[in-house]
N, C-alpha and C positions, 0 to 999 in steps of 0.2 A: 790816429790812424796808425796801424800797427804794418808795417813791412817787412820784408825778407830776400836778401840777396841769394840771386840767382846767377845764372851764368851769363857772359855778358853776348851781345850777338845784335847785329846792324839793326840801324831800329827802324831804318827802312823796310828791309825784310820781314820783320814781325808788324808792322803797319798794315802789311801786303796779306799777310797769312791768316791774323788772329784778329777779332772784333775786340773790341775794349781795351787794347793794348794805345795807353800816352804815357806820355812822359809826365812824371808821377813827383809830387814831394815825400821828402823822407825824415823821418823824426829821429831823433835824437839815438834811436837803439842803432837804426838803422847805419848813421853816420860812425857811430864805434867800431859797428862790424866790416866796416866800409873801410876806416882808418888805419885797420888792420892790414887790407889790402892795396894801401896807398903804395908804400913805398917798393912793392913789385912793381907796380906803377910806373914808379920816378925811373924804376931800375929800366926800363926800357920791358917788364914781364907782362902779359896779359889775363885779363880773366875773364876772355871772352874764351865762345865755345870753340874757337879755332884755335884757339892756344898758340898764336903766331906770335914768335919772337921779336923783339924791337930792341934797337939802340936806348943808349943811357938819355935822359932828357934834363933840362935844363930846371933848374927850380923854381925860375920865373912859371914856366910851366905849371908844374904842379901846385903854385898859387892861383892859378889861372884855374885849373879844376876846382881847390878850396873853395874858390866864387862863384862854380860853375854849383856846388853842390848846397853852399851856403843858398842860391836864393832857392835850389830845390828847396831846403829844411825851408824856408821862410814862405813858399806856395805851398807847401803839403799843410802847413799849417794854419791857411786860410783857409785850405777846401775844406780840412776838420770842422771848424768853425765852422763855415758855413754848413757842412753836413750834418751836424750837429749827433753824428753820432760815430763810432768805432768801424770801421773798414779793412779788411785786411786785400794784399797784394802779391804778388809775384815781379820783383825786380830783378832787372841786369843792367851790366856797365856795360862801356865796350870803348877804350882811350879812340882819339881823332889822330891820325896820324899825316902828316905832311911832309915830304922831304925825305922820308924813313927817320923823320923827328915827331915823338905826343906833342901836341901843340894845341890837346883839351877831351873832354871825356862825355858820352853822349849815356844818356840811363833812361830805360823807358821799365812801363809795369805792365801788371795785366789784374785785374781788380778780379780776384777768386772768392768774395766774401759769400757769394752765395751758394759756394761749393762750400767751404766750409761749415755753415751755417745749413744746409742741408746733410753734411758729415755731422754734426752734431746731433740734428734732425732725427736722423737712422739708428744714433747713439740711442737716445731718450728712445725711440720708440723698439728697439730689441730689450732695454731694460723693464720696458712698459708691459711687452709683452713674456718677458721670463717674468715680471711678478706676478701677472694674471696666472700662465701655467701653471705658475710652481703653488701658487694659494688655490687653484682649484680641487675640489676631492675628485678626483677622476685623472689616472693613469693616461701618459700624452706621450706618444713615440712618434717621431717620424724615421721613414726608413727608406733605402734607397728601391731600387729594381731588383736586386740581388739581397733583399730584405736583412739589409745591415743597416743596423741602430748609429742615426746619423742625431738624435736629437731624444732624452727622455728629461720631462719634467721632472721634479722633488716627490708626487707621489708613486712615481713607477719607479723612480732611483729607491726609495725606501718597499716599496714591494721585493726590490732585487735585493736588496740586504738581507730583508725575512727569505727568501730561497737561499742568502747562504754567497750572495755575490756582489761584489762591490759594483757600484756606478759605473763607475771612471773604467772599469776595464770591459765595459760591455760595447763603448764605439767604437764602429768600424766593427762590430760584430756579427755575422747573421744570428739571427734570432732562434736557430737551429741550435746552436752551441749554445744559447743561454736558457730557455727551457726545456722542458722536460717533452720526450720524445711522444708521450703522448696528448699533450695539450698543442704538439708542434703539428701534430698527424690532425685535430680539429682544425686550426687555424690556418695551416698553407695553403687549402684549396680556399677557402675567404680571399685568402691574401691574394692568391693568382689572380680568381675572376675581379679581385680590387686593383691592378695591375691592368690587367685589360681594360678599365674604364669604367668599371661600375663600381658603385658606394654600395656596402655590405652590412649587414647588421643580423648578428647572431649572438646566441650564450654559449659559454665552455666553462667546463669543470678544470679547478686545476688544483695543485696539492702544496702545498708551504713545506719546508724542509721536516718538517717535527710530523709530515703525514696529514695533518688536518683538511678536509676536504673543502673547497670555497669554489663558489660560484662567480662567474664573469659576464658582465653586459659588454660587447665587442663592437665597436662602428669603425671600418674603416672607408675612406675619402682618398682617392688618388689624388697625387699632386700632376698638376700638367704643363707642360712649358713647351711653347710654340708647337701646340695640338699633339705634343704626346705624354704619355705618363711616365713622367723620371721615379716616380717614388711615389710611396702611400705616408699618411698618418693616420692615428689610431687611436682612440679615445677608450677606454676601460674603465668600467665601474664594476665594484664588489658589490653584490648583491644576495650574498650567503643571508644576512639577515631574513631579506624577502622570501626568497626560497625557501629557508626554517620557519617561519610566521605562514607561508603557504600550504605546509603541509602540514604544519598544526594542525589551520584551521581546516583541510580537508579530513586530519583524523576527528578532530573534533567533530564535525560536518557526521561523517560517515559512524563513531562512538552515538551522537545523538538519533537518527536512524533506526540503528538497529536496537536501542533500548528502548525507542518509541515504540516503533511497528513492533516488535516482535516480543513485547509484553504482554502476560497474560491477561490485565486487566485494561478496560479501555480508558484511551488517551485522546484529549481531541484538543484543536485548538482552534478557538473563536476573535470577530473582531471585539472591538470592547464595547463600541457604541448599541452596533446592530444584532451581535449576533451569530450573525452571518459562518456558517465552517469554515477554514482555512486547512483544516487539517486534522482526518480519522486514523484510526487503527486499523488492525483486523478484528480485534478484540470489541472494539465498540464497533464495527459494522456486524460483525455477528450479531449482537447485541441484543439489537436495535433491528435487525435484519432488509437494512437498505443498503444498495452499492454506493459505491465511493463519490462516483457520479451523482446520484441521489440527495446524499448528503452534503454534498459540497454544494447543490442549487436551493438547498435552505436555511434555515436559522436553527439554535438550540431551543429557541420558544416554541417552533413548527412541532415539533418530537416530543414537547415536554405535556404532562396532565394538565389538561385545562384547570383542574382546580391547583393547581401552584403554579401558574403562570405567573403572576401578580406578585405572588410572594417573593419568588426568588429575584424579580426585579428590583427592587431597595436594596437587598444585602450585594447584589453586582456592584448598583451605584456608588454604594459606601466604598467597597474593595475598591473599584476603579478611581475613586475621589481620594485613597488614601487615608481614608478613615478609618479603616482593618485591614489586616494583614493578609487573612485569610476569609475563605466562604465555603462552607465545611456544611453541608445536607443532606438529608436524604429524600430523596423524592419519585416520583414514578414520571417514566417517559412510556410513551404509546410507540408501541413495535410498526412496523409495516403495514402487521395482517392485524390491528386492531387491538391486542392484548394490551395490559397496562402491566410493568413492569419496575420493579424495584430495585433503586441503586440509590449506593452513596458516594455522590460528591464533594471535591474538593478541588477548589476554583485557587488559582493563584494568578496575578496580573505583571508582565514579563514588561519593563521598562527600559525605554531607552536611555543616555547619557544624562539628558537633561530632565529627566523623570519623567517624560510622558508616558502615556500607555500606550505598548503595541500591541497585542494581541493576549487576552486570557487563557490559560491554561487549563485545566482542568484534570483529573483523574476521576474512572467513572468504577464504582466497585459494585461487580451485580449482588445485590443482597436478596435479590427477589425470593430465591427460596426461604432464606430465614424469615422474612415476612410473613411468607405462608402458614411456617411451619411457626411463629408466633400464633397466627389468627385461628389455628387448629387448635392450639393447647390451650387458649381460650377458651373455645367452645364446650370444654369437657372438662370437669375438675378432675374426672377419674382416670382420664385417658393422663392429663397433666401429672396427675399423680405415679403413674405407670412410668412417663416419660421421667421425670424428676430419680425416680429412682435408679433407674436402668444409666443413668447418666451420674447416677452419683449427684446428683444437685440436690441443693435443699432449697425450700421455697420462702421468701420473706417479705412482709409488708408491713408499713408503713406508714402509719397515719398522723398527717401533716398536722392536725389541729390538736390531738394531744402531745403532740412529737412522742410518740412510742414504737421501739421496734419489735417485731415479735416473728417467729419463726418455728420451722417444721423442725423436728427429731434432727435430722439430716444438717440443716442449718444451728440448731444450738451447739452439735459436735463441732463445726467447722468454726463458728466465733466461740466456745469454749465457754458458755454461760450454760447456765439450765433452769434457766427462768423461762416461763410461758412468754414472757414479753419484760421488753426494759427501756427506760427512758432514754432518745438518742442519745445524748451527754452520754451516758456509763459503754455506749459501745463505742465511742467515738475514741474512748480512753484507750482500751486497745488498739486502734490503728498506728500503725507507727509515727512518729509525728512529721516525717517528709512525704507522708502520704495523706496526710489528715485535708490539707488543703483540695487536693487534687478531688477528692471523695466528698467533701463538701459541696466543691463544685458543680459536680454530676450533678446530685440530688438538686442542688438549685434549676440549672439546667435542666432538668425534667418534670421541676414544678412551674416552671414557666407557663403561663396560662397565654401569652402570645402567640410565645413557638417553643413549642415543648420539645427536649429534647430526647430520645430514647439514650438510655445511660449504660454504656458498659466502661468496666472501672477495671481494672487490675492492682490491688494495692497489699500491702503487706498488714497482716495480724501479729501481736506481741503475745502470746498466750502466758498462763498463769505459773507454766514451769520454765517462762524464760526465752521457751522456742519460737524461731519465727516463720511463720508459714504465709505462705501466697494464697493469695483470695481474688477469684475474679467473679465481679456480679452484674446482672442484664437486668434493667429495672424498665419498667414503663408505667407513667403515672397515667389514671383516667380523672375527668374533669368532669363537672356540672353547670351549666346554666350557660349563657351566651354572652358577648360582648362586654362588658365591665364585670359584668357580675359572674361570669365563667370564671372557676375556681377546681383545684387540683383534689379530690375526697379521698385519694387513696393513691398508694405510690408501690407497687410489686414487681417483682424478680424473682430470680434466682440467685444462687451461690455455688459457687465448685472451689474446691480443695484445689489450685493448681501447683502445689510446691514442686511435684512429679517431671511436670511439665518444663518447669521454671529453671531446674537441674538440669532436664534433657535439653531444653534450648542450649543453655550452657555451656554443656557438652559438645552438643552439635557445633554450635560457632567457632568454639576452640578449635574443634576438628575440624572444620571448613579451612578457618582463617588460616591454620596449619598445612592444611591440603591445597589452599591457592598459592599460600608462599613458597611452597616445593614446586608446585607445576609452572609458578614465574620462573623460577629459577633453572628449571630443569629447563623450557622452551626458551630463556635469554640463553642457556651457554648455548641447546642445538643452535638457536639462529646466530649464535655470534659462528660458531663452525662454520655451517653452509654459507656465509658470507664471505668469510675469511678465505677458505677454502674457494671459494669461486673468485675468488678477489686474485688471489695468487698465483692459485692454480689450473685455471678454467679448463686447461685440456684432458688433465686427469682429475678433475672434480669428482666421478663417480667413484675411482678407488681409492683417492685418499678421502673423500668424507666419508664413506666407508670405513673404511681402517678408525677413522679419529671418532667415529658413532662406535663402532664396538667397543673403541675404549671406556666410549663413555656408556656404555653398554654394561658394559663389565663393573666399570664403578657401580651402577646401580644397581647389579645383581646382589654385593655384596650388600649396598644399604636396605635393600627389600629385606634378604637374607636376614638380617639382624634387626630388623624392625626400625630402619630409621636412627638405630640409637648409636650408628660410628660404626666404623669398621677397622677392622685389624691392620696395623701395617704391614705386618709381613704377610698375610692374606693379600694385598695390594698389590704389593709385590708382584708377588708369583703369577697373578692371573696378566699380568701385563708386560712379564715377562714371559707367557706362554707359550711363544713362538718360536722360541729357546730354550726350553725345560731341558730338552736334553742337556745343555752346557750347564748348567746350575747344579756346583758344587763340585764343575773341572775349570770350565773359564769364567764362570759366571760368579763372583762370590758375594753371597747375600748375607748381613749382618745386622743384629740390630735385639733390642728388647721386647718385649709384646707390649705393645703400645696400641692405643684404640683412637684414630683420627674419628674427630666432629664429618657429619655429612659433605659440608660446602669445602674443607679443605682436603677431606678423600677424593672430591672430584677435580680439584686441580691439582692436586701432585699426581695423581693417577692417569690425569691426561700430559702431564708433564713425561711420564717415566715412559707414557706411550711414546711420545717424537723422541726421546732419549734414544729408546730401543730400536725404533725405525731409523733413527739415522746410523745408530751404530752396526745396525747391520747392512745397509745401504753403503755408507763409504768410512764407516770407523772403525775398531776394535772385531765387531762381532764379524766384518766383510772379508777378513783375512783368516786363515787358521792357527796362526799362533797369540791373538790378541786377547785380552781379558778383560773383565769387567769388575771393579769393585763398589757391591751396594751398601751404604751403612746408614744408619740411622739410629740416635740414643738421644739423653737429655743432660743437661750439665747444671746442678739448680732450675731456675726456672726457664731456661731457656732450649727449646726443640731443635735439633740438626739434624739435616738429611745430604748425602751427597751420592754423587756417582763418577766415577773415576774409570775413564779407558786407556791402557797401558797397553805395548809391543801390537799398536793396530799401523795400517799406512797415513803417512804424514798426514795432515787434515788443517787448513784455515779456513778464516771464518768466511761467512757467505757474503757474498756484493750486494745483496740487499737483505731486508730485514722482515723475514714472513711471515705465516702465521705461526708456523712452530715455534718460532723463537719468541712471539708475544704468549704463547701459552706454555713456555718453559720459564719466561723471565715474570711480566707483567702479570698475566692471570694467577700466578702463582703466590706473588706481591702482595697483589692485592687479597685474594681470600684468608691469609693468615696477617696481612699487617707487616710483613717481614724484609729481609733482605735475598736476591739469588745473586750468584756469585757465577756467570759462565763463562767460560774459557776457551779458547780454541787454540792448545797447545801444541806444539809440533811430536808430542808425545801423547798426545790424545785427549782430545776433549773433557775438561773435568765442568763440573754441575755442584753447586751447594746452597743449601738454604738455610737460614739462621732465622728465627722468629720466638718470639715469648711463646711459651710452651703451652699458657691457656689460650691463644688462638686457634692452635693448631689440633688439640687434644683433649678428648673428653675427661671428666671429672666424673668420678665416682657417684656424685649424689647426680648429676645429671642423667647418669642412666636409669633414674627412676620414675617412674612415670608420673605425671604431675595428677593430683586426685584434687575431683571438685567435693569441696565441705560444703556442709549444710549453712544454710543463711542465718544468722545470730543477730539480736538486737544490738 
């Protein structure tokens, strides 16, 4: 049993006052610290709580106490024992006095253990509960009435770091002075109606010091004490992730959509079992000529020719069994009003996680006219003959059982023989040999007496001076007899010279892939503007993204101007410095070599020299009439400089915050050349410099030549 001297005091009176208070044994610590206060004792001194003075006492006396306290230690030490476990106490003395002589000493306690022991209690469970907090992923604030930070976890303490603000100096703070005025403007009305008695739950945008935009899941829970609310806490999650993953998936959502629907060809999508639509086009409701309604209360079997119903059922079950990859046909479907119609399909099966099938794909290509216009030229060798010409085709057949190939006038020019006919082997040698396979193939595939397939080929010829020319042919084999003994007797096409063609696609795609990258580029910087610009500036959004479109207005005059292939610096200049022609070569002084910038870095120093010029006339050099400007720009080896220098304007420092103009003087600038900007906000006038490797920035002579497509070589 462990005890503790306390102040001494009648132990009558404390019998009277206090429940659990007896006169108590005391152990060994106890009697030391007791020993101490013996001889005030003897002195006649007290250490009770009345501090009343006494005469000197006899030392029989205070032997008389030693026995008094001796059998305390010798009962304290049985009640342990018998207690069998550790107890702690609250002790006092208080001497016996007689005569105005001590004549023995009276000690009583008061057993605290389960005060302490419940002090411990509150210990272990505040530490139980800071480590739950502080391990949770979720920002934990409590706050008072007056929304001062009485309490944040480890995850909100390290949120305030990324803002730029230590922990420890946020209590006792309102929440006002530690975020940012507008995430404070979302959150106070929450907080009020949280304060009044209602639990709250909303999301708010807020910004980390470095600008990065993140999302907040917000719950706040008043706290309440004898039925009213002293304070709130607040629970926060980051949810930026969710938020990016959601509008992914709605661009994605909305990208799939519109490449669905609004494809020239039709697209549908079926279950895999039944059939059944899920989902048309307009392109296959035209098609087909039933509404969307229509089509979505039947199957792809309802629509398709009775005579290939059957057929196309095997090659689904394969596709959906994972037995092929693909289901690739052509077949006719029955319209509305009864016609039979011609298209080629290409089925693909759209799987979930764990490979099932969810629904088949399809793409539907009307070929119905070319069918026609097959079964026409059929019919007439001479009419065939007319067609073939007029189209530049030459005509070829085929016969599988002597393997010989042979061909019209038209067709020997284009495979480069002038033989009446020649054994497959000797024309095969000419194909080039990455295409030998592909062009086997066909033919196998159209002598299929199963499922014949019509063959068009596109592959490349090696001719006999070296040259290589493109060849595309349309073959359909015809058959004899039925069931096993049905056999392919003859295999005919056409041929066309496409090398013409094969050039001009070539062209075209360069020029395409050329003309998308410019108009990305061109619609990311306007939308990075009109964002910025509203971002910053919302009240004058229409004059200054105005102003900052003509510059870039202006840039692109000059890259039209010169066909894309760079533009002049000192041309650059001048047109963005136009608002100030007049002053240019009295205040304005422009320097530099003829130098020819790349497109992507004419647009950002161009729109750089724009907010230069806006502000210097706004509140720098240009705003006064005795201020100057100097513009230079030259090259030193391989490296490009450009600067601008304002001298004798009104004093000028830098801005309180950080806008758009200053990310498209500093960073857009950065980054289109790869380089360094140097900006300054001097008391002598803002200076501007940029340092970059000279081929970032500037064209090269062989670049400005147009790139020419050569002819295709073995």
């Amino acid at each position: 049993m462990t005890l503790f001297v306390g102040q001494a005091g009648s132990l009558k009176t404390y019998a009277s006052q206090a429940a659990g208070l007896a006169v108590v044994a005391i152990t060994a610590g106890v009697l030391i610290s007791w020993w101490g206060e013996l001889p005030s004792l003897l002195r006649g001194g007290s250490t009770g709580i009345d501090g009343s003075p006494v005469q000197a006492v006899w030392w029989t006396i205070g032997l008389a106490v030693l026995l008094v306290v001796a059998l305390a230690l010798l009962l304290g030490w049985i009640i342990a024992r018998l207690a069998g476990h550790a107890a702690r106490a609250h002790v006092c003395f208080k001497p016996e006095w007689r005569d105005g002589k001590v004549v023995g000493a009276v000690g009583a306690s008061i057993n605290n253990t389960r005060l302490k022991r419940a002090e411990a209690a509150l210990r272990q469970s505040e530490r139980q509960l800071r480590l739950v907090t502080d391990n949770a992923p979720v920002g934990i604030v409590h706050c008072d009435t007056e929304l001062r930070y009485k309490f944040i976890n480890r995850y909100h303490a390290q949120r305030l770091k990324v803002l730029g603000v230590s922990p420890d100096e946020v209590i006792s703070k309102r929440i006002s002075e530690v975020i940012d005025d507008k995430l404070f403007a979302i959150v106070e009305p929450y907080a009020r109606e949280c304060l009044a008695g209602k639990a709250v739950e909303f999301e708010a945008e807020a910004s980390n010091r470095i600008g990065e935009l993140q999302f907040l899941h917000l719950r706040f829970e008043p706290e309440w004490k004898n039925g009213k609310v002293v304070g709130l806490v607040s629970a926060g999650t980051d949810i930026t992730r969710l938020k990016c993953a959601e509008a992914a998936l709605r661009e994605s959502e909305a990208t799939f959509r519109a490449m669905f629907e609004i494809s020239s060809v039709g697209k549908i999508e079926v279950e895999p079992e039944s059939g059944r639509f899920l989902r048309v086009n307009a392109a296959m409701r035209k098609f087909v000529g039933y509404t969307e309604a229509e089509l979505l209360a039947r199957t792809v079997y309802d629509i398709t020719h009775p005579d290939e119903r059957d057929r196309d059922r095997e090659p689904l079950r394969r596709l959906v069994a994972g037995e092929s990859d693909v289901f690739d046909v052509e077949k006719r479907y029955i319209r509305k009003d009864g016609n039979a119609v011609w298209a080629r399909v290409t089925v693909n099966v759209i799987r979930d996680g764990s490979g099932r099938p969810l629904r088949n794909t399809a793409v539907i290509q009307d070929i119905n006219a070319r069918k026609q216009a097959e079964q026409a030229l059929l019919a007439s060798n001479d009419r065939l003959q007319i067609a073939l010409d007029a189209a530049q085709l030459g005509s070829w057949q085929y016969d599988p059982f002597r393997r010989v190939f042979s061909g019209d006038t038209r067709c020997q020019e284009i495979f480069d023989f002038s033989k009446d006919e020649a054994a497959i082997e000797e024309v095969m040698k000419q194909v080039h040999p990455d295409d030998v396979e592909k062009v086997l193939g066909a033919i196998e595939a159209s002598l299929d007496p199963v499922d014949p397939k019509r063959s068009a080929t596109e592959f490349r010829l090696r001719r006999a001076d070296g040259e290589v020319r493109w060849v595309e042919t349309l073959g359909l084999a015809y058959f004899e007899g039925k069931g096993r003994e049905r056999q392919a007797v003859g295999f005919g096409g056409t041929a066309q010279d496409i090398t013409e063609r094969k050039e001009r696609e070539e062209k075209e795609h360069l020029l395409m892939r050329e003309i998308n990258h410019r108009a990305k580029n061109m619609l990311s910087v306007v939308h990075s503007i009109a964002q910025q610009t509203a971002t910053q500036n919302p009240k004058n959004f229409v004059e200054s993204f105005s102003e900052r479109f003509q510059a870039l207005s202006a840039n692109q005059d000059l890259l039209v101007r010169n066909e894309w292939q760079g533009v002049d610096l000192g041309d650059l200049v001048n047109a963005q410095l136009a608002p100030f022609a007049g002053l240019i070569g009295s205040r304005i002084v422009v320097h530099g070599p003829k130098l020819c910038l790349k497109p992507a870095s004419a647009q950002a120093i161009g729109l750089a020299l724009h907010e230069l010029a806006t502000n210097a006339g706004k509140y720098g050099s240009l705003s006064a009439d005795t201020g100057q400007v100097y513009v230079y720009w030259g090259t030193v080896g391989d490296t490009f400089t450009m600067s601008w220098t304002e001298r004798d304007g009104p004093s000028v420092s830098a801005p309180k915050r950080r806008g758009f103009g200053t990310v498209v003087m500093e960073a857009m600038v950065e980054r289109s050349v790869d380089g360094k900007v140097d900006h300054d906000y001097a008391l002598s006038g803002v200076t501007w410099r940029l340092t970059c490797p000279a081929a970032n920035a500037l064209e090269h002579r062989e670049h400005e030549k147009r790139p020419r497509v050569r002819m295709l070589r073995a």
